[in-house]
C-alpha positions in Angstrom: -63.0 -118.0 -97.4 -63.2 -115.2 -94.6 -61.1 -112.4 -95.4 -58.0 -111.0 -93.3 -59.9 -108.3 -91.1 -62.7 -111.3 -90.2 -60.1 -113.9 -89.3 -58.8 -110.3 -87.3 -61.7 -109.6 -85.5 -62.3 -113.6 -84.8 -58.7 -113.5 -83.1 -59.7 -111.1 -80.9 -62.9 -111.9 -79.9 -61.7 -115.9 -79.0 -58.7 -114.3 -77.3 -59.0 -111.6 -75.5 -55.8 -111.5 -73.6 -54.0 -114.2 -75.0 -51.9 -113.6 -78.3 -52.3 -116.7 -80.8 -50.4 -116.7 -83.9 -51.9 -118.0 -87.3 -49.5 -119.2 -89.8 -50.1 -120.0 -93.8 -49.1 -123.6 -93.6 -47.5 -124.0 -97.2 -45.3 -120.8 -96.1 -45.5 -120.2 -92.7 -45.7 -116.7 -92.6 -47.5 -114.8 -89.9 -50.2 -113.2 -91.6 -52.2 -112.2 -88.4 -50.8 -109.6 -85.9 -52.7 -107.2 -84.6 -56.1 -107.2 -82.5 -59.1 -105.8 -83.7 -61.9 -105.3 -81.7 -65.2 -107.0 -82.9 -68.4 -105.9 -82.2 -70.2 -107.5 -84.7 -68.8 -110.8 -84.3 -70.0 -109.9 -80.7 -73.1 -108.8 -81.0 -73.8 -112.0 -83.4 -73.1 -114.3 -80.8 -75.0 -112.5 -78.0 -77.8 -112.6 -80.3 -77.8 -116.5 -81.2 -76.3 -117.9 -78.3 -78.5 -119.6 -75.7 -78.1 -120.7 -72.1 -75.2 -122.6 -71.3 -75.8 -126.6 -70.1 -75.0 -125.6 -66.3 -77.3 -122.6 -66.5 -80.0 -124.9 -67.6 -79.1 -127.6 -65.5 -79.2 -125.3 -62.2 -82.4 -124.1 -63.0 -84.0 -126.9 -63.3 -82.9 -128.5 -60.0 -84.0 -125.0 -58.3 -87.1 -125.5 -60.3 -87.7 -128.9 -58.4 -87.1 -127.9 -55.3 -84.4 -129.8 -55.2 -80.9 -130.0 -53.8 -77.4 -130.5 -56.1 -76.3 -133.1 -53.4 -79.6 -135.1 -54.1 -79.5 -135.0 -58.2 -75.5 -136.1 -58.3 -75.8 -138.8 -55.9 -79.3 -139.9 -58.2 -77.5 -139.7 -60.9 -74.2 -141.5 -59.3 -71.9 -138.4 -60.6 -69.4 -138.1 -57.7 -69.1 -134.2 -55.9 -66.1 -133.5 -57.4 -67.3 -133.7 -60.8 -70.4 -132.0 -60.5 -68.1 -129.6 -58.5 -66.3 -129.3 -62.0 -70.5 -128.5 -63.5 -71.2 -125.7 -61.6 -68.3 -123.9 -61.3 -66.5 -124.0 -64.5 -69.6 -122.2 -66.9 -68.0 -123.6 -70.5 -67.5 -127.5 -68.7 -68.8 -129.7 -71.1 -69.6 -133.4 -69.1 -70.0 -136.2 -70.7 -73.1 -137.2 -72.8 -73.6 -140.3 -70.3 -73.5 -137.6 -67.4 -75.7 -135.4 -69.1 -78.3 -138.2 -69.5 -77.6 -139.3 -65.7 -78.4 -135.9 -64.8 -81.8 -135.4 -66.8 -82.7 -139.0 -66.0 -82.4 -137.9 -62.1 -84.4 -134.8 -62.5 -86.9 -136.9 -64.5 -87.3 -134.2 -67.3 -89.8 -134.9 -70.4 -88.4 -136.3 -73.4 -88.5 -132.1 -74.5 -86.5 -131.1 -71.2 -83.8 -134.0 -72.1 -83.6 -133.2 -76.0 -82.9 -129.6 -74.6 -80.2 -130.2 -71.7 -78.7 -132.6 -74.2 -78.5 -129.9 -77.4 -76.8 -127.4 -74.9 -74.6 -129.4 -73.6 -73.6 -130.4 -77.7 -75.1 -133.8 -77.7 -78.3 -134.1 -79.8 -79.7 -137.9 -79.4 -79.6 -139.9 -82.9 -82.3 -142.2 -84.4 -79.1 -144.5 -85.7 -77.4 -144.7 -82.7 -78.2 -147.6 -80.2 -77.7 -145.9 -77.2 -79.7 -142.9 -78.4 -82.7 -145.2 -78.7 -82.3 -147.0 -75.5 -82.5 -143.1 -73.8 -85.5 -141.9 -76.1 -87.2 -145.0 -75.1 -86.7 -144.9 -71.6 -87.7 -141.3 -71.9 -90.9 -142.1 -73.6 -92.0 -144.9 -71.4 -90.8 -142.4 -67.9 -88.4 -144.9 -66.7 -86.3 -142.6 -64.9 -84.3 -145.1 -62.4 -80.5 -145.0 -63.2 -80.1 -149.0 -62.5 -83.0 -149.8 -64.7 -82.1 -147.7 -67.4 -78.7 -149.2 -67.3 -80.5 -152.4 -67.1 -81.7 -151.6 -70.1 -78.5 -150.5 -71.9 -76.8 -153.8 -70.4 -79.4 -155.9 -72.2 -78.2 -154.8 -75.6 -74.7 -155.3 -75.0 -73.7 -151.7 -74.2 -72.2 -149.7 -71.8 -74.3 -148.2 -68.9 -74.2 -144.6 -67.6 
C-alpha cells in the first residue's frame, strides 16, 4: 500500500493545476490536501517513459518521405481524425486505426509490434484478429481492402 506522502506526491504530479480530492470510501474523509512536489516520481517517469504513438507515427511518415494526407487516406482514417493524432500528443486512436496506419506505411512486423505497444495495444497469439494482422504482416500484405478481405473471411470486423 503506498503511503500518504506517495499518494501526495502522485497528486501532484498527475495534477498539476487541477485540485482532485481522494476520499477513504468506508468514511469519506479527505485524507489528501496539500501538493507536494515530486521529483522522484518525475524523474522515474522521464527515465522509463518512451516516445509517444504520434511521435513515432510522425517519424516514420517523415522517414518515408511521405505525406500525412497520403498515409490517412491509405489507411481510410478521415482528416479530422488524424487531425485529432497529431495535434493532441496523449490521443490514443483506436487499435483498428493504429493497424490502418502501420499497414499504410508498410512497417515490418518489428515496426508494427512497436507502433502498436506505444499506442497500448500489444497484438495477442489468442486473439483472432491479432492473428489475422501478424499474418498479414508476415506475408507483407499491406493493402487495406485485402487485409480486410482477410478479416471478412473469418467472420470479423474489418479496419
Amino acid at each position: 500500500m503506498l503511503n500518504e506522502k506517495i499518494l501526495q506526491e502522485l497528486h501532484d504530479f498527475v495534477e498539476t493545476n487541477r485540485k482532485i480530492r481522494i476520499y477513504d470510501i468506508q468514511k469519506e474523509e479527505h485524507f489528501l490536501s496539500d501538493k507536494i512536489y515530486s521529483s522522484e516520481l518525475e524523474d522515474f517517469i522521464e527515465l522509463h517513459q518512451s516516445t509517444s504513438f504520434s511521435e513515432r507515427l510522425f517519424q516514420h511518415i517523415d522517414g518515408k518521405g511521405q505525406t500525412d494526407a497520403s498515409i490517412y487516406k491509405k489507411a481510410g482514417v478521415d482528416r479530422k481524425h488524424f487531425s485529432k493524432i497529431r495535434s493532441i500528443p496523449d490521443y490514443k486512436p483506436s487499435k483498428r486505426t493504429v493497424v490502418a496506419l502501420c499497414l499504410s506505411l508498410e512497417l515490418s512486423e518489428e515496426e508494427t509490434f512497436d507502433m502498436l505497444s506505444a499506442a497500448g495495444f500489444p497484438l495477442s497469439d489468442s486473439d483472432r484478429f491479432d492473428l489475422v494482422i501478424q499474418f498479414c504482416l508476415e506475408k507483407k500484405i499491406y493493402d487495406i481492402d485485402d487485409v480486410n478481405q482477410a478479416l471478412y473471411s473469418l467472420k470479423l470486423k474489418p479496419l
